[in-house]
C-alpha positions in Angstrom: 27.1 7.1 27.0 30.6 5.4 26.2 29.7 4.3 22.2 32.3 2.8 20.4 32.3 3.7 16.8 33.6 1.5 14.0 32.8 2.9 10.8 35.6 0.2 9.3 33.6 -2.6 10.3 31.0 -1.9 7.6 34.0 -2.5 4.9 34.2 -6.0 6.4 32.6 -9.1 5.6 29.7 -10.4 5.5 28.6 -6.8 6.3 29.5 -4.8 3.4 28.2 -8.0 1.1 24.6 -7.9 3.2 24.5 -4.1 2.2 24.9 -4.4 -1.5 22.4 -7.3 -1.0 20.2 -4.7 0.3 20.7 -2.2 -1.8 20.3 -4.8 -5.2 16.4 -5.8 -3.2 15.7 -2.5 -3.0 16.8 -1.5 -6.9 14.9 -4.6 -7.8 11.8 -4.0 -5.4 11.7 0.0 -6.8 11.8 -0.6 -10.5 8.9 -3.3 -10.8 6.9 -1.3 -8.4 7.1 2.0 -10.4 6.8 0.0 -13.5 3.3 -1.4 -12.5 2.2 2.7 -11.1 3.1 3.9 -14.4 1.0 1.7 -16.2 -1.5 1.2 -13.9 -1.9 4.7 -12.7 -1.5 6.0 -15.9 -4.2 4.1 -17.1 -6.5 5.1 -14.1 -5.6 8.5 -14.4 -6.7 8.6 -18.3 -10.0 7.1 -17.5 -10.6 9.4 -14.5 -10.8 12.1 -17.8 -12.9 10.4 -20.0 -16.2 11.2 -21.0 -18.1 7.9 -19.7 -19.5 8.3 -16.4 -18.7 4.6 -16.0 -15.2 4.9 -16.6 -14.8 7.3 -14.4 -16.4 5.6 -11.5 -14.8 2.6 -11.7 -11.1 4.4 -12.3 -12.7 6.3 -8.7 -13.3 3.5 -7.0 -9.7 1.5 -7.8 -7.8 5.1 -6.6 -9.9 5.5 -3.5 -9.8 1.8 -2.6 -5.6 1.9 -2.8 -5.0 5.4 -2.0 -7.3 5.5 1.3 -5.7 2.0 3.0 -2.2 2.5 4.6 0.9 0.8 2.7 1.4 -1.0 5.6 -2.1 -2.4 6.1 -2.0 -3.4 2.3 1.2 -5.4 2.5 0.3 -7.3 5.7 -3.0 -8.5 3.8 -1.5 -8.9 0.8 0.9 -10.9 2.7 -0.9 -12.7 5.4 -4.6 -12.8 4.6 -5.1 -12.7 0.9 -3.2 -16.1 0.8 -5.6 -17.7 3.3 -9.4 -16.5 1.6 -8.4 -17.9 -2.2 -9.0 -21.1 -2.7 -6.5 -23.5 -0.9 -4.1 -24.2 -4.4 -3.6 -20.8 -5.0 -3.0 -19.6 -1.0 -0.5 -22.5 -1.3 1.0 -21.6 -4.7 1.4 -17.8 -3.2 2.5 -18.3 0.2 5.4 -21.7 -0.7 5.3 -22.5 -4.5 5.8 -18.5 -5.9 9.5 -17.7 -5.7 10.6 -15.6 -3.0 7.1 -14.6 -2.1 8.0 -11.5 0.2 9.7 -9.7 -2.6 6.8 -10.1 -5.4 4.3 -9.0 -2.4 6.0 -6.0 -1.6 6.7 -4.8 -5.7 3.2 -5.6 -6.4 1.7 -4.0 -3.2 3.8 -1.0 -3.4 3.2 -0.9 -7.2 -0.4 -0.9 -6.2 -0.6 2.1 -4.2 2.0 4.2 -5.6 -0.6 3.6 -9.3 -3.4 5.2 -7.3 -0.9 8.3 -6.6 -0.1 8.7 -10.2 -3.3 8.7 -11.4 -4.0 12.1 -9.2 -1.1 13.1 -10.6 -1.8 11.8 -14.1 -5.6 13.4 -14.0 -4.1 16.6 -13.2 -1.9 16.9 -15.4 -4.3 16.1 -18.7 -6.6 18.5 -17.2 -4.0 21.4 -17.6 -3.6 21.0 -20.5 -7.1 23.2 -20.7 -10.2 23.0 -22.5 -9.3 24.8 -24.7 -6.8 22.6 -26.5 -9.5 19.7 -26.6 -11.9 21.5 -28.1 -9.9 22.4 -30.8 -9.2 19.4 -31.4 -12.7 18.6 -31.9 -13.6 21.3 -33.8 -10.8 19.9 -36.7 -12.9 16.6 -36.3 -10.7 14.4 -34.2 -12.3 11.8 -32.9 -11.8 11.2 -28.6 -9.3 8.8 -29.1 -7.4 10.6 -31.6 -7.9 14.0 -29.3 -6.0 11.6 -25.9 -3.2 10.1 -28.7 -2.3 13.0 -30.5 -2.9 16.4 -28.4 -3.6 15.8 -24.6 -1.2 12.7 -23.7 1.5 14.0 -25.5 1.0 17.4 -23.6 -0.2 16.2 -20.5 2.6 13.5 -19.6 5.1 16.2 -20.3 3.3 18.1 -16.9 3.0 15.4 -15.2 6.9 14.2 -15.7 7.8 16.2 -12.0 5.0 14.8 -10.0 6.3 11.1 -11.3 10.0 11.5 -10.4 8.6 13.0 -7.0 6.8 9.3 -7.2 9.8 7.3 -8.2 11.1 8.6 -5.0 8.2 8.2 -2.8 8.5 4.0 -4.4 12.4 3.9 -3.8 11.7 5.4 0.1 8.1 2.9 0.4 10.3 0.2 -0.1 11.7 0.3 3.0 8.5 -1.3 4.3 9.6 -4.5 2.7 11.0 -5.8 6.1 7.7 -6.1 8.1 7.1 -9.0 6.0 10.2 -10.4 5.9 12.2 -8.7 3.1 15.6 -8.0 3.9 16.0 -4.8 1.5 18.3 -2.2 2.5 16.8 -0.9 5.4 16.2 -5.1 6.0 19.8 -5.4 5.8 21.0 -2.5 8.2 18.6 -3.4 11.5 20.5 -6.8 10.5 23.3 -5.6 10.8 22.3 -3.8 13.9 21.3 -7.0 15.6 25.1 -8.7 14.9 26.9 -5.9 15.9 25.2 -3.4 17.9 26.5 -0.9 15.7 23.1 0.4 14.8 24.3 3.7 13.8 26.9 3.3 11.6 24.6 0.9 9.6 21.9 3.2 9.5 23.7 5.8 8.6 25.3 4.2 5.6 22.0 3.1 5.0 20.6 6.8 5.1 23.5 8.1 2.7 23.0 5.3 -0.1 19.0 6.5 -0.3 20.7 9.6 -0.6 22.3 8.8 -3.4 19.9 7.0 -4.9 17.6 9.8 -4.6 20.3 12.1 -6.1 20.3 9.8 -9.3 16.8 9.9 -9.5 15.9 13.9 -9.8 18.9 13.9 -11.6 17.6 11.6 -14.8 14.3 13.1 -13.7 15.7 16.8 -14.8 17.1 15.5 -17.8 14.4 13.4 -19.0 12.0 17.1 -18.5 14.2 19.0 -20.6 14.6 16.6 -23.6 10.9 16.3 -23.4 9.8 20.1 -22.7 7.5 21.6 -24.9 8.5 25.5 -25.7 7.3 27.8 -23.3 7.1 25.5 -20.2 8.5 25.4 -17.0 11.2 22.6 -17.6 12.3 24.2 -20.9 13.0 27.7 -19.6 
């Protein structure tokens, strides 16, 4: 096979541009889908602990129902059949009058799934704290929602700070599924670059060493945010 490699062409316009394009989607896609699984999943993950019964089952049900359907199966009916079952102004507002309707599907859809992730992670991590520490909380006659703000969230989020950069990852690399629906993120951007040049492998390859870099910066602020946080005597602290 005769390939002809030209790693300078991806200095060159428009294809250097359409690559920070990509990357700038994918920052943008990464950040509001991790910002709804934090809250989201932190919130499910908290209620998955509670003492209600209904609570629980209903914080159960919303991490089953996104955790058991494929990414890709969520987008495409976030995409293509959730517009077409609501009623007809609001399929039209989401599928021609919301602004740049691939990108909000993909954020929200990712944001969606990656929640039911972290609140696994987020229910594990309250429940080692032990129950020890709850019910000695109790027993100085804290009430259950004093017990969650003042003893086991502030412990618990501190264990379940490496499971969430793992996360933030898992959202930066998700995003890449942003393209079946039309998104031209950075892995959007590099087939598209593919297509104009038929140098598929030096854009994917650039493509391949900016996610590494990106996932360098994450672990890294990941590291430093577990050791200005670290209680004395854990992991991240020793």
């Amino acid at each position: 096979m005769d390939y002809r490699w030209n790693w300078g062409l991806l200095a060159t316009q428009p294809y250097v541009g359409w690559l920070v394009t990509g990357l700038l989607w994918t920052l943008l896609i990464s950040v509001v889908a991790y910002a709804i699984a934090l809250i989201l999943g932190a919130a499910a993950g908290i209620a998955l602990t509670l003492p209600g019964r209904g609570a629980r089952r209903v914080a159960a049900l919303y991490v089953t129902l996104f955790r058991g359907i494929p990414l890709l199966v969520q987008l495409f009916l976030w995409y293509y059949v959730v517009p077409e079952i609501l009623p007809e102004d609001w399929g039209a507002w989401l599928k021609r009058g919301l602004p740049n309707p691939a990108y909000w599907t993909t954020a929200v859809g990712l944001g969606l799934f990656m929640s039911a992730r972290i609140a696994e992670q987020t229910r594990a991590a309250i429940e080692a704290t032990g129950k020890g520490l709850k019910q000695a909380a109790l027993a100085q006659g804290m009430s259950t929602g004093q017990v969650y703000r003042h003893v086991l969230l502030p412990v618990g989020l501190r264990y379940a700070l490496p499971p969430y950069t793992s996360e933030l990852l898992n959202t930066v690399k998700n995003s890449s599924l942003a393209l079946t629906i039309g998104m031209l993120e950075l892995t959007g951007q590099s087939r598209q670059i593919e297509s104009y040049t038929f140098h598929g492998i030096e854009a994917f390859t650039a493509a391949t060493l900016i996610y590494m870099v990106l996932s360098l910066l994450s672990i890294s602020a990941g590291r430093q945010i577990e050791r200005r946080t670290a209680l004395p005597g854990m992991l991240a602290g020793r």
